[in-house]
C-alpha positions in Angstrom: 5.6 10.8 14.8 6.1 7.7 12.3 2.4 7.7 11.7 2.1 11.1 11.2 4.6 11.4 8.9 3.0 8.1 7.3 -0.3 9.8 6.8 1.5 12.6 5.3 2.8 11.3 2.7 0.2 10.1 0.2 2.3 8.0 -2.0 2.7 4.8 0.2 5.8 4.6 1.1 8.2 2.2 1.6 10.1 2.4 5.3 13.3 4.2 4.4 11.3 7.3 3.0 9.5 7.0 6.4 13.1 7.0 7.7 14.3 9.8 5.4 10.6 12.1 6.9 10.9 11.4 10.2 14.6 12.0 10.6 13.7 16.0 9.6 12.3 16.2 12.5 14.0 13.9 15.1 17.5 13.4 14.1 18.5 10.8 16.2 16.2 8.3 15.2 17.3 4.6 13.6 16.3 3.1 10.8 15.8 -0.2 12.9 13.2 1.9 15.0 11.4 3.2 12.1 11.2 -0.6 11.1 9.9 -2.3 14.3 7.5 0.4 15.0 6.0 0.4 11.4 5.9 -3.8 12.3 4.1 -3.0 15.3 1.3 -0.8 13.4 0.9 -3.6 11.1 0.4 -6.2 13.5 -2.1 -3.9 15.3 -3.8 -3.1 12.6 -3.3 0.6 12.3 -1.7 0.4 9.1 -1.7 -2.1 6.1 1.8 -3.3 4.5 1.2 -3.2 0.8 3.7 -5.4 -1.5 5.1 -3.4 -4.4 6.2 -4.6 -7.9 9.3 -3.7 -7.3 9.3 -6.3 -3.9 10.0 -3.3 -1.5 7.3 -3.4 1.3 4.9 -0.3 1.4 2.6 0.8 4.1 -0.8 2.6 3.9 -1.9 4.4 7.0 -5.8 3.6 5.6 -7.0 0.3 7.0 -10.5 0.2 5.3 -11.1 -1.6 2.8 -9.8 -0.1 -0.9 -8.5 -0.6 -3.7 -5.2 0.2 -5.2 -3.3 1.2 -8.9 0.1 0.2 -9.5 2.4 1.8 -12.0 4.1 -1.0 -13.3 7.2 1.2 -14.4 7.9 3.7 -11.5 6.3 1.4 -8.9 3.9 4.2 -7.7 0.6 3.1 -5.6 -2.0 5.3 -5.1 -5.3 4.5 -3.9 -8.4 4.0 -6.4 -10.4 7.4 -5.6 -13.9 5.6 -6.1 -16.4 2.1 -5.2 -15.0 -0.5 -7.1 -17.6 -3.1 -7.2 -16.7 -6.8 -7.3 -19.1 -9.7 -8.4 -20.1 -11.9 -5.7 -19.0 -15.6 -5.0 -21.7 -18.5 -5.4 -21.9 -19.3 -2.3 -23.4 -22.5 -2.8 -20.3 -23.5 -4.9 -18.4 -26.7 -3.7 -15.1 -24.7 -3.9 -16.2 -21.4 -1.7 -18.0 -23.9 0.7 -14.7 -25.3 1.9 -12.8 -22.4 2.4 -13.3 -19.3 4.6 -13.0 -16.3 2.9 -11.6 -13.7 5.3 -11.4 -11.0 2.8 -10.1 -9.5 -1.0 -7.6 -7.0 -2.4 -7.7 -6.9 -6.2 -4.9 -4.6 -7.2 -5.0 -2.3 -10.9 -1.7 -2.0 -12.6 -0.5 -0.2 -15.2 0.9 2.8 -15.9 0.6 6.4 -13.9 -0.4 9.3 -16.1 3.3 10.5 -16.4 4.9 7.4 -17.2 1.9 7.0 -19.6 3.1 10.6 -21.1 6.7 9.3 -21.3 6.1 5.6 -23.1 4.3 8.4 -25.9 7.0 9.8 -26.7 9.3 6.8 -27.0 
């Protein structure tokens, strides 16, 4: 039920709002529960913990590889809707030689269309 409600909401979010989703439909529920089993998805691999700007751990129910926008002023994430293409490394460079890559997660930020709209009108 935690990872339906997960892949429900498309906003990322953090555990409490998991908490708040999950609790509609199974009252009983902790928020320590919510916790270790969203811990457990993340150690297995069936969901990504994403760190916001505002520090608060967020968790994305997509594990492939993409790429994210952060509003710097309301701390949304969403997910970059298209192929972001990112220059190779040399390879044969001293510096990429001794260390293993294992993978890369360039983050955007800035800010969402309606904070955007809002800072306008400051």
């Amino acid at each position: 039920m935690i990872l339906e409600e997960l892949r429900l909401c498309r906003n990322h979010p953090g555990a409490d709002e998991v908490y708040l989703r999950v609790m509609e439909r199974l009252p009983r529920i902790s928020l320590g529960t919510v916790y270790r089993n969203l811990e457990l998805m993340v150690s297995q691999e069936i969901i990504r913990r994403l760190n916001s700007s505002s520090g608060q751990m967020r968790f994305d129910p997509v594990v492939e590889a993409h790429y994210h926008f952060h509003c710097s002023h309301c701390g949304k994430i969403e997910d970059i809707p298209f192929t972001v293409e990112l220059p190779e490394l040399d390879s044969s460079h001293p510096w990429v030689r001794e260390r293993k890559i294992q993978g890369v997660r360039p983050d955007f930020f800035g800010l969402c269309p309606e904070c955007a709209d809002y800072a306008k009108t400051d």
